[in-house]
DSSP file (Angstrom, degrees, kcal/mol; ACC not computed):
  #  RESIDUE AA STRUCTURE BP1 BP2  ACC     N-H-->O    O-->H-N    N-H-->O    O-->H-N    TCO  KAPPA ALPHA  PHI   PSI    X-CA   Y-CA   Z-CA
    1    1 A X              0   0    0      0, 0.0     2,-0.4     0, 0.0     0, 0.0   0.000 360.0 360.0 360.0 109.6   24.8   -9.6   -6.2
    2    2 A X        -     0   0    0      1,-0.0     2,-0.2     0, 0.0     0, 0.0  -0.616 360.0-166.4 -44.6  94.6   22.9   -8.0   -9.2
    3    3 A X        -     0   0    0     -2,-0.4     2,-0.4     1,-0.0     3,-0.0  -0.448  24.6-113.6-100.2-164.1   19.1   -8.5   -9.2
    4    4 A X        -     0   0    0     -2,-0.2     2,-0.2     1,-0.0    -1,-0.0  -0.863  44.1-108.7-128.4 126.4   16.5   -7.8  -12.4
    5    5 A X        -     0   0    0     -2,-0.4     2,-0.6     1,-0.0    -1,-0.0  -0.288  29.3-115.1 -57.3 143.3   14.3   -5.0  -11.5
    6    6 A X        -     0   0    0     -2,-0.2     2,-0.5     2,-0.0    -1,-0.0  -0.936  18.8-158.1-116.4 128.2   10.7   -5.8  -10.8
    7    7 A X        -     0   0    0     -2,-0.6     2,-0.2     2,-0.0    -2,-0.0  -0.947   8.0-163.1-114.7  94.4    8.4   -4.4  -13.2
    8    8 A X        -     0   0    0     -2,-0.5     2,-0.3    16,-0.0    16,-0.0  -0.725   7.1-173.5-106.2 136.6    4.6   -4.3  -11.3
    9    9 A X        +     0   0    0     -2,-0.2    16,-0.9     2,-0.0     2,-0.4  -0.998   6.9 178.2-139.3 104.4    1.6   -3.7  -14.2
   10   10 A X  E     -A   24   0A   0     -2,-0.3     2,-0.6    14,-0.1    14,-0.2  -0.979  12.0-154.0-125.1 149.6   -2.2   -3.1  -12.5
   11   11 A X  E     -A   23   0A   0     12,-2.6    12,-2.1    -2,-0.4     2,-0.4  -0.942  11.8-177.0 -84.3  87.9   -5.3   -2.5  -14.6
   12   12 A X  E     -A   22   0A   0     -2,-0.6     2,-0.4    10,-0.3    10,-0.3  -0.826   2.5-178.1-102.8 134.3   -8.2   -0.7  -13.6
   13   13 A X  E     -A   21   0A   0      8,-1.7     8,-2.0    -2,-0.4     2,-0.1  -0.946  32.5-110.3-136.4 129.8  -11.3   -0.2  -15.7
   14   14 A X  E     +A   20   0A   0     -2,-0.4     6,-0.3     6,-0.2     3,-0.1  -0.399  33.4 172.4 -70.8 138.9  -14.1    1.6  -14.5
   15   15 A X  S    S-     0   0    0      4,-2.1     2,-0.3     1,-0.2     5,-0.2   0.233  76.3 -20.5-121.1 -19.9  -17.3    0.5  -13.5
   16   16 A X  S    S-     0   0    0      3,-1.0    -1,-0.2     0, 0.0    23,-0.0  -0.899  82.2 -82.7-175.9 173.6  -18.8    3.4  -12.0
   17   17 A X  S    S+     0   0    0     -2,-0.3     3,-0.1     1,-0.2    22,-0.1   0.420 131.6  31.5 -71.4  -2.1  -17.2    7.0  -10.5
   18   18 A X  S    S+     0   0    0      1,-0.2     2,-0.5    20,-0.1    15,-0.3   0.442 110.8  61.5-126.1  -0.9  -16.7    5.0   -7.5
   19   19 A X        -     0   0    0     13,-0.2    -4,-2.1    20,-0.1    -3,-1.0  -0.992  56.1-175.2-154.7 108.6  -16.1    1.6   -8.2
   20   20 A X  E     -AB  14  31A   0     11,-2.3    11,-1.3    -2,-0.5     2,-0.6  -0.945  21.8-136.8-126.8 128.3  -12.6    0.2  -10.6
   21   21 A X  E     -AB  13  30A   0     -8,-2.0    -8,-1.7    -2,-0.4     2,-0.6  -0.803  27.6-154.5 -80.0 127.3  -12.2   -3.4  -11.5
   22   22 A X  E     -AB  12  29A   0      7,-4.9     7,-0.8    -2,-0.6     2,-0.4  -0.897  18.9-178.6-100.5 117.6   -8.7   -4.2  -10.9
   23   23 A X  E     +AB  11  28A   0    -12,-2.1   -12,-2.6    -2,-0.6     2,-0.3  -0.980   8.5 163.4-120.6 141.1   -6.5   -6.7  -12.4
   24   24 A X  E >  S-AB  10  27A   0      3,-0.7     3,-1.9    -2,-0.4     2,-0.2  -0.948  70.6 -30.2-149.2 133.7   -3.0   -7.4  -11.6
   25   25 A X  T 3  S-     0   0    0    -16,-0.9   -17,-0.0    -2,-0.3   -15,-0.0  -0.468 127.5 -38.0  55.9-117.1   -0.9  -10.7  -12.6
   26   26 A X  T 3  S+     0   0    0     -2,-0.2     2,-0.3    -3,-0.1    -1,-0.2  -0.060 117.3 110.1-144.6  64.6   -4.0  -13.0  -12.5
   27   27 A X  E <   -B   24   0A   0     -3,-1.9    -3,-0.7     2,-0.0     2,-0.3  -0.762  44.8-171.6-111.4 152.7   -5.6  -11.5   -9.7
   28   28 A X  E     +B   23   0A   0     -2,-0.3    -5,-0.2    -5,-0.2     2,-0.2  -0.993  15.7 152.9-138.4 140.6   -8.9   -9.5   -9.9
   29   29 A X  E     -B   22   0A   0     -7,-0.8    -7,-4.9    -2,-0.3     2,-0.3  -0.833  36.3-116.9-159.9 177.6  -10.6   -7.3   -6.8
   30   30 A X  E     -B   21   0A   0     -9,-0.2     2,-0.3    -2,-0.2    14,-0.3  -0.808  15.6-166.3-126.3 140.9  -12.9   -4.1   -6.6
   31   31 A X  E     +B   20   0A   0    -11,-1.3   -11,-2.3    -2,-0.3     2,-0.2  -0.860  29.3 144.3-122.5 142.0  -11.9   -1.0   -5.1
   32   32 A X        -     0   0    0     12,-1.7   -13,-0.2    11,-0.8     2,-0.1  -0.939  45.3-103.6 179.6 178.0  -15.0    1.5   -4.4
   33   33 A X        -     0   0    0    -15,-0.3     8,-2.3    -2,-0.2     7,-0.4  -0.336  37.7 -93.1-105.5-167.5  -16.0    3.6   -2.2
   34   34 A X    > > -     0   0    0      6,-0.2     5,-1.5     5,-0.1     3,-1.3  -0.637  42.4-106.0 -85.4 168.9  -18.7    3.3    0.7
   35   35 A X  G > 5S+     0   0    0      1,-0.3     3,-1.3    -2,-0.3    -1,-0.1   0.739 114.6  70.1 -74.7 -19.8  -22.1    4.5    0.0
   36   36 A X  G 3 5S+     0   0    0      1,-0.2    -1,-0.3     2,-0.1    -3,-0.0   0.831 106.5  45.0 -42.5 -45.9  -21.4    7.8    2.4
   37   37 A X  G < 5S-     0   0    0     -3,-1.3    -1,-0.2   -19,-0.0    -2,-0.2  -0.230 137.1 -89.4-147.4   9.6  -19.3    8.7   -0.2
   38   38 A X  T < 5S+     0   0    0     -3,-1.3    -3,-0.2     1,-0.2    -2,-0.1   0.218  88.0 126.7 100.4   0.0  -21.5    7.9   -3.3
   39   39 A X      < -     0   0    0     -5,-1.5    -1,-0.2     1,-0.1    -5,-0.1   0.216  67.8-132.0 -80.5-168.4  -20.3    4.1   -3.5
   40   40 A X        -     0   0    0     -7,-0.4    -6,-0.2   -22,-0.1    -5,-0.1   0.495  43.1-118.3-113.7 -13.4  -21.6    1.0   -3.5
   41   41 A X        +     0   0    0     -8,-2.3    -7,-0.1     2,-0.2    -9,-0.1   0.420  63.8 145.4  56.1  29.7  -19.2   -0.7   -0.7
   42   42 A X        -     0   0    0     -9,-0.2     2,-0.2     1,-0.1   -12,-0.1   0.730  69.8 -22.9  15.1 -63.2  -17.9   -3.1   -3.3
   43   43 A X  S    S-     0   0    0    -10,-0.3   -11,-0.8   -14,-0.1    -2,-0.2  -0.963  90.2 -61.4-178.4 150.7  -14.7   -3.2   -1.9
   44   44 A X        -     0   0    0    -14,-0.3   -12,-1.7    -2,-0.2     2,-0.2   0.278  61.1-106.0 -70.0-163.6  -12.5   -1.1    0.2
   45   45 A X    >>  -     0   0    0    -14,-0.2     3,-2.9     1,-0.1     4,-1.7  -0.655  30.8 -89.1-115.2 173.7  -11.8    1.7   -0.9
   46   46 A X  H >> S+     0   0    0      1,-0.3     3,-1.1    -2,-0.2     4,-1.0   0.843 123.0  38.4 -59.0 -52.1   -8.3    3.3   -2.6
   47   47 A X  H 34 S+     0   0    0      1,-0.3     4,-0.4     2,-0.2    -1,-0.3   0.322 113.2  57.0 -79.7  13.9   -6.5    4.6    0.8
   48   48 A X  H <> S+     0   0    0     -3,-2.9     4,-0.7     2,-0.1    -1,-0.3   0.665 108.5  47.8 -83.2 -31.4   -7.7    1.4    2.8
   49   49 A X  H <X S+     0   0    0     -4,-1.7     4,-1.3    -3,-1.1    -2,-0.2   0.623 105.6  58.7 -65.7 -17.5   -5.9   -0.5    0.1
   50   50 A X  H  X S+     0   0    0     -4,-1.0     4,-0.9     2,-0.2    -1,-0.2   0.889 110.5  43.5 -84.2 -45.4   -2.7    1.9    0.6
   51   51 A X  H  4 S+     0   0    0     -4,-0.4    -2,-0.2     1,-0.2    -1,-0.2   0.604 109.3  56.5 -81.0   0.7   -2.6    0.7    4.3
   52   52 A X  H >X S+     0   0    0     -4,-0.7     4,-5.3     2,-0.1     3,-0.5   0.695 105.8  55.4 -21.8 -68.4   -3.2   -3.0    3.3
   53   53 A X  H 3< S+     0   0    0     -4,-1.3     4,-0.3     1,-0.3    -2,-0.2   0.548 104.2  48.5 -78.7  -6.4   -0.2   -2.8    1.2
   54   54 A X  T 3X S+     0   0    0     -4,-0.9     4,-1.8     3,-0.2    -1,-0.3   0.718 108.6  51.3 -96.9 -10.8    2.0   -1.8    3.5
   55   55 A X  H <> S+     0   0    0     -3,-0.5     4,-2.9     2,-0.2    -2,-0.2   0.765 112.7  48.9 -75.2 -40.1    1.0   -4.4    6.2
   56   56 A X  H  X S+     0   0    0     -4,-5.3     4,-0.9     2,-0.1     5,-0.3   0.950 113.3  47.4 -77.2 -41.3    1.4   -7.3    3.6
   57   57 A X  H >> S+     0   0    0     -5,-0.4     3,-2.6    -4,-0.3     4,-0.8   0.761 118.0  41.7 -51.0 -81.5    4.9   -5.8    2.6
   58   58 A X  H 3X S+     0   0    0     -4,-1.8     4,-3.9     1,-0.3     5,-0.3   0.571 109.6  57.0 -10.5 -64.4    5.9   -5.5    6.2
   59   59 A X  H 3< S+     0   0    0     -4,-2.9     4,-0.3     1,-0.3    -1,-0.3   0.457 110.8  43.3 -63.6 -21.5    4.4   -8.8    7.0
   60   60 A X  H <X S+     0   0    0     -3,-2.6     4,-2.6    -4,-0.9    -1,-0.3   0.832 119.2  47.9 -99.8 -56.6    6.8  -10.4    4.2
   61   61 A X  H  X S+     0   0    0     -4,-0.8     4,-1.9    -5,-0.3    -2,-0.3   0.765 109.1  49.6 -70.6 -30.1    9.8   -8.2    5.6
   62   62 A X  H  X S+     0   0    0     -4,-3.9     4,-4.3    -5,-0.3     5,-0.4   0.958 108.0  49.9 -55.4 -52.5    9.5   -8.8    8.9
   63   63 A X  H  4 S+     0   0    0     -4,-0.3     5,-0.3    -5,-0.3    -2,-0.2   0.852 117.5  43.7 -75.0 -33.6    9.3  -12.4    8.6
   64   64 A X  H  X S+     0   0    0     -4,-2.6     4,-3.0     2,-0.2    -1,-0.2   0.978 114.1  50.2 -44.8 -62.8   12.5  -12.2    6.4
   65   65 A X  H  X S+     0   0    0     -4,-1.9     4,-2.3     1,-0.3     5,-0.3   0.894 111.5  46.9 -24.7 -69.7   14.2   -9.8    8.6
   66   66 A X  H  < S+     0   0    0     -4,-4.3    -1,-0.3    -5,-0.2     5,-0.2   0.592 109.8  52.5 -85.4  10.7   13.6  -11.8   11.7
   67   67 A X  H >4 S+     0   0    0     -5,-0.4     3,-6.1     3,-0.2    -2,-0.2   0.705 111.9  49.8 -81.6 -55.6   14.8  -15.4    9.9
   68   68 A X  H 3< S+     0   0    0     -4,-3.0    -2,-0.2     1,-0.3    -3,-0.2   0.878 114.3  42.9 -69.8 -13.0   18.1  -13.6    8.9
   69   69 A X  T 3< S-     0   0    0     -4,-2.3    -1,-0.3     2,-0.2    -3,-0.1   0.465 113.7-118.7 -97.1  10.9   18.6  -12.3   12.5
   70   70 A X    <   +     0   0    0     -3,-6.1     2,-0.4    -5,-0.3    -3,-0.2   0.722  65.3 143.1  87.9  -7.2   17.6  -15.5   14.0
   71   71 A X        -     0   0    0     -6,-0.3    -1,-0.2    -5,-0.2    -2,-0.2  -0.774  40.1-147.2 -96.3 126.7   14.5  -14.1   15.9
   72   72 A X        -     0   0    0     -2,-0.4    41,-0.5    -5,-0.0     2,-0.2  -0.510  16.5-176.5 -74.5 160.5   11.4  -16.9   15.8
   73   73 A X        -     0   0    0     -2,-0.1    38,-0.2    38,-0.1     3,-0.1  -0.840  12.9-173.1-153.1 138.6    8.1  -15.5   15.7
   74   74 A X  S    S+     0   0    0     36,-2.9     2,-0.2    -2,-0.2    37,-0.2   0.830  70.3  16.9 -92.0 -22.6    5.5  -17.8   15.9
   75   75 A X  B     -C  110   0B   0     35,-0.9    35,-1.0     2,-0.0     2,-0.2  -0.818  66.0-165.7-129.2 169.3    2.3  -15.4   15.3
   76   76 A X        +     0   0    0     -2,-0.2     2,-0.3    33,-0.2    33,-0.2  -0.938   7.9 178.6-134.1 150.3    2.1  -11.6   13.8
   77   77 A X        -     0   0    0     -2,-0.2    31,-0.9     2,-0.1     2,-0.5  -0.721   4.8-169.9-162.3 135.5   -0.3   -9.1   13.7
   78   78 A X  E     -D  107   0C   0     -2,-0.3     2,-0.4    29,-0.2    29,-0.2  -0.595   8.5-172.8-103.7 151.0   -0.2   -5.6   12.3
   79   79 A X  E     -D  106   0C   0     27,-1.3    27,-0.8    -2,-0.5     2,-0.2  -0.929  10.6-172.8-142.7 124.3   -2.7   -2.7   12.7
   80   80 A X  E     -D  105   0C   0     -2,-0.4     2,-0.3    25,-0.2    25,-0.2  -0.988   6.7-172.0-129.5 127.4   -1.6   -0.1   10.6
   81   81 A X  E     -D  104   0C   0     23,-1.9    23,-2.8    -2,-0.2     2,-0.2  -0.872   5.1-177.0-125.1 147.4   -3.7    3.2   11.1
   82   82 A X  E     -D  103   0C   0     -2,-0.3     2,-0.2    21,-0.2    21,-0.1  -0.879  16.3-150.3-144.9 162.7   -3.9    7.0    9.0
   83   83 A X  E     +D  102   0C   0     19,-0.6    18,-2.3    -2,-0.2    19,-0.5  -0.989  23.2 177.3-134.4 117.5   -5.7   10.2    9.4
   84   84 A X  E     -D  100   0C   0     16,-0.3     2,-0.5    -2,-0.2    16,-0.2  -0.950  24.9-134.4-113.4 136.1   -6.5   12.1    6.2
   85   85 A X        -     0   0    0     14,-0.6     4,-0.4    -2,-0.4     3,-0.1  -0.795  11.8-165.3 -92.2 150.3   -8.2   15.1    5.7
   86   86 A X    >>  +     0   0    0     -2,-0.5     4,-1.9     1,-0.2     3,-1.3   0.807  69.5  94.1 -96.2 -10.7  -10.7   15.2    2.9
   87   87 A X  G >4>S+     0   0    0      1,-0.2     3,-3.1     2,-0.2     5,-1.3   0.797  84.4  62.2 -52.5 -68.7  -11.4   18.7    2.5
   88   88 A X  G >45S+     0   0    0      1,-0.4     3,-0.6     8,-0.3    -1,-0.2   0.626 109.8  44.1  28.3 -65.6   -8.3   18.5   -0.6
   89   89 A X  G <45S+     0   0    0     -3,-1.3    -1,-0.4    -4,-0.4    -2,-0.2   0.598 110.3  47.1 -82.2 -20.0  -10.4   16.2   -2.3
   90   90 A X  G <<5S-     0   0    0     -3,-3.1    -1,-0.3    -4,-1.9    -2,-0.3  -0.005 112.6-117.9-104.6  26.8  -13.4   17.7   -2.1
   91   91 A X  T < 5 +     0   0    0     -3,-0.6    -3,-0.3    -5,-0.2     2,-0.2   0.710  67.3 138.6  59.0   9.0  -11.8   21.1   -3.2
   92   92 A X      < -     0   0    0     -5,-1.3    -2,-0.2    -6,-0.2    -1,-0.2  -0.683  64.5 -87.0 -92.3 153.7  -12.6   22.8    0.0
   93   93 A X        +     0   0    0     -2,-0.2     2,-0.2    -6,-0.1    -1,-0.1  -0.096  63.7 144.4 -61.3 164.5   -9.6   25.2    1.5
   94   94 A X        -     0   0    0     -7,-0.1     4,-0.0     1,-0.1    -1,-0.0  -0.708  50.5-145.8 151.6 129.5   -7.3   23.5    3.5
   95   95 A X  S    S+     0   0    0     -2,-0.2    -1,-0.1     2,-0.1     0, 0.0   0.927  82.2 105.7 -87.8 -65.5   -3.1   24.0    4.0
   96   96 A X  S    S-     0   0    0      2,-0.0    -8,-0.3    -3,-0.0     5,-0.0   0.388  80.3-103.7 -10.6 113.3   -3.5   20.2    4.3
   97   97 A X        -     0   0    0      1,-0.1   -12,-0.3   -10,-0.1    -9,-0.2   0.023  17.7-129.0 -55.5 175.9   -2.6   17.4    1.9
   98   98 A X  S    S+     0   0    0    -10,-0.1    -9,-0.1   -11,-0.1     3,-0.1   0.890  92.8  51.2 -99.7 -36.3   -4.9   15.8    0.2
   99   99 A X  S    S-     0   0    0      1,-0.2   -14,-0.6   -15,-0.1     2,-0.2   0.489 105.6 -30.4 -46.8-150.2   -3.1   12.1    1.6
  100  100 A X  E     -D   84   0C   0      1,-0.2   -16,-0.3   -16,-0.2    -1,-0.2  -0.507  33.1-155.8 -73.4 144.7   -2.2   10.8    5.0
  101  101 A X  E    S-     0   0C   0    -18,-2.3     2,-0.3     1,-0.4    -1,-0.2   0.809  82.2 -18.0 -97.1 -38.3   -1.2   13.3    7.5
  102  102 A X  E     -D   83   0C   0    -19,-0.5   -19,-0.6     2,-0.0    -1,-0.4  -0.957  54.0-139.7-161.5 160.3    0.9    9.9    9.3
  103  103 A X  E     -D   82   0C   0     -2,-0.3     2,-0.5   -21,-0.1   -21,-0.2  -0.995  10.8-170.2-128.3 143.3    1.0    6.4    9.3
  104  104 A X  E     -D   81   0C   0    -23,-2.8   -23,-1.9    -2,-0.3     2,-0.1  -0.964   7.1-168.4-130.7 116.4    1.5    4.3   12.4
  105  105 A X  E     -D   80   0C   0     -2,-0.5     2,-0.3   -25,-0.2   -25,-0.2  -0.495  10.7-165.1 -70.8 173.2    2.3    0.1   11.9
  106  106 A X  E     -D   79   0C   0    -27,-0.8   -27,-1.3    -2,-0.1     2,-0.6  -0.746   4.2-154.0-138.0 129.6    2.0   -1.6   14.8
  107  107 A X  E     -D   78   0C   0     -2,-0.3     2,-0.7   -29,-0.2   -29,-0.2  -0.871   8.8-166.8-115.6 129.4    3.3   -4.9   15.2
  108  108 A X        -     0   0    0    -31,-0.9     2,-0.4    -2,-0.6   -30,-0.1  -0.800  17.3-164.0-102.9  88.4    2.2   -7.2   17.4
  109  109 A X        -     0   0    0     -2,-0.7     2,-0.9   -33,-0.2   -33,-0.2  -0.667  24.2-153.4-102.4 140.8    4.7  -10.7   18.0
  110  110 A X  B     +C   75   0B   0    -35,-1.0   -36,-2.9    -2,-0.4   -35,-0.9  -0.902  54.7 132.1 -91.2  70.7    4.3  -13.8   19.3
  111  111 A X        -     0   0    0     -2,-0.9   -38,-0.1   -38,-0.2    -2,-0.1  -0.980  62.8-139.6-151.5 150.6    7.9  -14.4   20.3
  112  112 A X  S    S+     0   0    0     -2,-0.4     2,-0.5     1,-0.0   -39,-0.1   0.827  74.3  97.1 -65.0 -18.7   10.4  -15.4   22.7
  113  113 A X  S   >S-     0   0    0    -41,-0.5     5,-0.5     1,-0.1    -2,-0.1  -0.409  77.4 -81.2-103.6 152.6   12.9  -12.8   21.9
  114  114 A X  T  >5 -     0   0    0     -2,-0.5     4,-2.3     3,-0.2     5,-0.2   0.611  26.5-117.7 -11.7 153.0   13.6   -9.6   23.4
  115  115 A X  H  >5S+     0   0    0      2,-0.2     4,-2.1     3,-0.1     5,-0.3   0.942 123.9  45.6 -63.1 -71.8   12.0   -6.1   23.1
  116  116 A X  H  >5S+     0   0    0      1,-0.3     4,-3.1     2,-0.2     3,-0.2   0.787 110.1  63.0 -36.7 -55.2   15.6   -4.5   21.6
  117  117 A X  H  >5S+     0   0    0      1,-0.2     4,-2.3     2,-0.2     5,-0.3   0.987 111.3  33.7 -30.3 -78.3   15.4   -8.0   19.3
  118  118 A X  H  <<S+     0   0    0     -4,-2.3     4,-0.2    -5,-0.5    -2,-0.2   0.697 110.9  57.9 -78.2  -1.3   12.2   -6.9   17.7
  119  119 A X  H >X S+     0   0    0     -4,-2.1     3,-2.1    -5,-0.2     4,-2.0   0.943 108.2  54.1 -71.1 -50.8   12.7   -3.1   17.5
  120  120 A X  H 3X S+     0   0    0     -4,-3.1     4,-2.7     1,-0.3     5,-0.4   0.923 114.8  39.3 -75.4 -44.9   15.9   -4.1   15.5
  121  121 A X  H 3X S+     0   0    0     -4,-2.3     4,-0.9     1,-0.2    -1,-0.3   0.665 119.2  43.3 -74.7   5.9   13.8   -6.2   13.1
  122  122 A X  H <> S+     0   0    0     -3,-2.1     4,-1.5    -5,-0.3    -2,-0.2   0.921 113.2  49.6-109.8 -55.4   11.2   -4.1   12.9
  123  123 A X  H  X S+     0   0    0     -4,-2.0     4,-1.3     1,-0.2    -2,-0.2   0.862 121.3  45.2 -39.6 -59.4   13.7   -0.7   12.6
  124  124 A X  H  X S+     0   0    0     -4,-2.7     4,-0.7     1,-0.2    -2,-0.2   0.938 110.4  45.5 -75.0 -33.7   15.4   -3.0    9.7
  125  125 A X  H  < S+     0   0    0     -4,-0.9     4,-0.2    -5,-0.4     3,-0.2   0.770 110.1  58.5 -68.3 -31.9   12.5   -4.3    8.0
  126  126 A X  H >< S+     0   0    0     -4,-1.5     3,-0.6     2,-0.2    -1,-0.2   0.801 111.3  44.1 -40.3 -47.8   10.9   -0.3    8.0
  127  127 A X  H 3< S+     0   0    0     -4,-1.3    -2,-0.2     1,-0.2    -1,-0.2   0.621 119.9  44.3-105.2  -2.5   14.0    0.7    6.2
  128  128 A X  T 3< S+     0   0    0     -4,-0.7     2,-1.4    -3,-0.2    -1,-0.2   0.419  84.0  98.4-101.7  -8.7   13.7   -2.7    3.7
  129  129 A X    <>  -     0   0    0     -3,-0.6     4,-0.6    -4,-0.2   -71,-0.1  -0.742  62.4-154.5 -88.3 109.4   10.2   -2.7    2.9
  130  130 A X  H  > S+     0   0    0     -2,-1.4     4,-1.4     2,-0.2    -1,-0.2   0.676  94.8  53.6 -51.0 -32.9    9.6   -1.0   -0.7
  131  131 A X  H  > S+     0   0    0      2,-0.2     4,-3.7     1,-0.2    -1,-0.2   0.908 110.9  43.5 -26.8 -62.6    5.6   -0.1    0.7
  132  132 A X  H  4 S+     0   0    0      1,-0.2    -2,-0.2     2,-0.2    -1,-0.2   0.703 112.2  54.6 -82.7  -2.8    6.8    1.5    3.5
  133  133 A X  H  X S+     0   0    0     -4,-0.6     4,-1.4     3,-0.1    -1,-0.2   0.821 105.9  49.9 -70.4 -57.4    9.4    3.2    1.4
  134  134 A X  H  < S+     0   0    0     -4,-1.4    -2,-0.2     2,-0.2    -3,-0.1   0.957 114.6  44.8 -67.1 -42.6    7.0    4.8   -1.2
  135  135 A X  T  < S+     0   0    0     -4,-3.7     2,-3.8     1,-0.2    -3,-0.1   0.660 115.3  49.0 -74.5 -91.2    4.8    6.2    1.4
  136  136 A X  T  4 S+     0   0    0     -5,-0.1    -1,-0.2     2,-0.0     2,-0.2   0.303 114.1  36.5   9.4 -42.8    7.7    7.4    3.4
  137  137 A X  S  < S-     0   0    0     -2,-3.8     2,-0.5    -4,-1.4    -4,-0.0  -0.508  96.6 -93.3-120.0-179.1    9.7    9.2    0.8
  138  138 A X        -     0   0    0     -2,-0.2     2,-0.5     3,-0.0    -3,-0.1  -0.917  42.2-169.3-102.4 136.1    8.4   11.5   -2.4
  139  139 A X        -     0   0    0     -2,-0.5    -5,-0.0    -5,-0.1    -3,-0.0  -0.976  32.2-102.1-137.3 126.9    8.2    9.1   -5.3
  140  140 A X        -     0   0    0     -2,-0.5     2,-0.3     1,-0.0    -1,-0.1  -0.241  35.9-167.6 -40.4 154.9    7.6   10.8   -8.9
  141  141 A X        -     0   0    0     -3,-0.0     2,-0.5     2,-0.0    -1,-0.0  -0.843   5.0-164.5-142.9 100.9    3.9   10.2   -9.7
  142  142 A X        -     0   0    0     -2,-0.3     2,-0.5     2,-0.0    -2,-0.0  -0.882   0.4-164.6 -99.3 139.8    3.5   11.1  -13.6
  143  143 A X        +     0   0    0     -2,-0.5     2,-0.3     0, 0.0    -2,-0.0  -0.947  33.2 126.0-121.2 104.9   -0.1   11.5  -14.5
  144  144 A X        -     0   0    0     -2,-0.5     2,-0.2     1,-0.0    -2,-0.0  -0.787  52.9 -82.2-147.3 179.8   -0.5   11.4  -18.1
  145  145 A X        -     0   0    0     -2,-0.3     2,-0.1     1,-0.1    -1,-0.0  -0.457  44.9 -97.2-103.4-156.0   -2.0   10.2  -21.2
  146  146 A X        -     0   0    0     -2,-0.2     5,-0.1     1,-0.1     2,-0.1  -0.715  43.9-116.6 -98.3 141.0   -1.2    7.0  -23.4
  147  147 A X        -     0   0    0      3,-0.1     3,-0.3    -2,-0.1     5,-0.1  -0.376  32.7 -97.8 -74.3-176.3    1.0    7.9  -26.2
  148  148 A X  S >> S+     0   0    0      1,-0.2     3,-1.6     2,-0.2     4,-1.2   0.902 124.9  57.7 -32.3 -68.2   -0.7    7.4  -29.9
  149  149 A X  H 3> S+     0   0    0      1,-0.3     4,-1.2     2,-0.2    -1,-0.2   0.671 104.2  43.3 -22.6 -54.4    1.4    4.0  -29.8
  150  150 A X  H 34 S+     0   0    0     -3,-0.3    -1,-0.3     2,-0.2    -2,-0.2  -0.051 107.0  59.7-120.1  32.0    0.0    2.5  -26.8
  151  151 A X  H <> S+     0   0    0     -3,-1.6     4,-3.1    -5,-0.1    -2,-0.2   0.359 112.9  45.9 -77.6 -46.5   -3.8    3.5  -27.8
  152  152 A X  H  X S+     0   0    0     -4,-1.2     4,-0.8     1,-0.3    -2,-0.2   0.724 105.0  54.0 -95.3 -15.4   -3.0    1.4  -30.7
  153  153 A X  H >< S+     0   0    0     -4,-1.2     3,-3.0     2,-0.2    -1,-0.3   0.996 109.4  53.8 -49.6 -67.3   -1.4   -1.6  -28.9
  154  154 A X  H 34 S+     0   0    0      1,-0.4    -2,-0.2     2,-0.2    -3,-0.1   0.790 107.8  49.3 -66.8 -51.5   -4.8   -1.9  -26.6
  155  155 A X  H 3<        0   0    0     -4,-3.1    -1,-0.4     1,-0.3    -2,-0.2   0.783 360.0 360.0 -91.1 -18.4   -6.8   -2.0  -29.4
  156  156 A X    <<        0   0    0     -3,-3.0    -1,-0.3    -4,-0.8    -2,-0.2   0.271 360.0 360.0  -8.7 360.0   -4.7   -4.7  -31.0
């Protein structure tokens, strides 16, 4: 079975140094930071939104996962928790990355079936989840500018 790649397109335009409007499909939210951090508390802030996106992917793979093995679950609920250091980002020394040092889901089911049952969906749904994929693995990042071309589209 062949599927069509899925092509994801998000928008940000700034509002402040702390604070990006976001559009994606025809959804709109604020990412910014908290006011500790110069922000306005808008909205959470980018690397609460990284651990966000991997609980709703999960939360979509899981629930796949456990239909195709047959395991009900009548409730879920994930806490997914990171530890960054910031020193990276604030240009202070540091061997550390400037991300998550780790990520831990945890999932929490409301179901009749077995512990070994929900390790295996959980174990398959980890290894399905495109989220949990990107943080996991090194994924190319290109950081660039717009060509000539696609200055002149936007202003179209």
């Amino acid at each position: 079975m062949s599927v069509k790649p899925l092509k994801v397109t998000v928008t940000g335009t700034s509002e402040s140094p702390t604070k990006l409007a976001v559009s994606v499909r025809d959804f709109s939210f604020i990412i910014d930071e908290p006011a500790m951090f110069g922000g306005e508390d808008a909205g959470p802030n980018p690397v609460e939104y990284a651990l966000a996106s991997l609980a709703g992917c999960m939360n979509v793979v899981i629930h796949l996962v456990a239909k195709e093995q047959g395991v009900d679950v009548r409730s879920l609920r994930l806490t997914v928790k990171g530890e960054l250091d910031p020193s990276r980002l604030m240009a202070l020394p540091t061997e550390n990355r400037a991300g998550f040092q780790g990520i831990e889901l945890t999932a929490d089911f409301d179901s009749d079936a077995s512990t070994a049952e929900l390790d295996e969906v959980l174990r398959l749904a980890g290894l399905r989840c495109p989220v949990s994929d990107n943080l996991g693995n090194a994924t190319p990042v290109i950081v660039r500018l717009p060509a000539p071309a696609e200055l002149e589209e936007a202003l179209a």
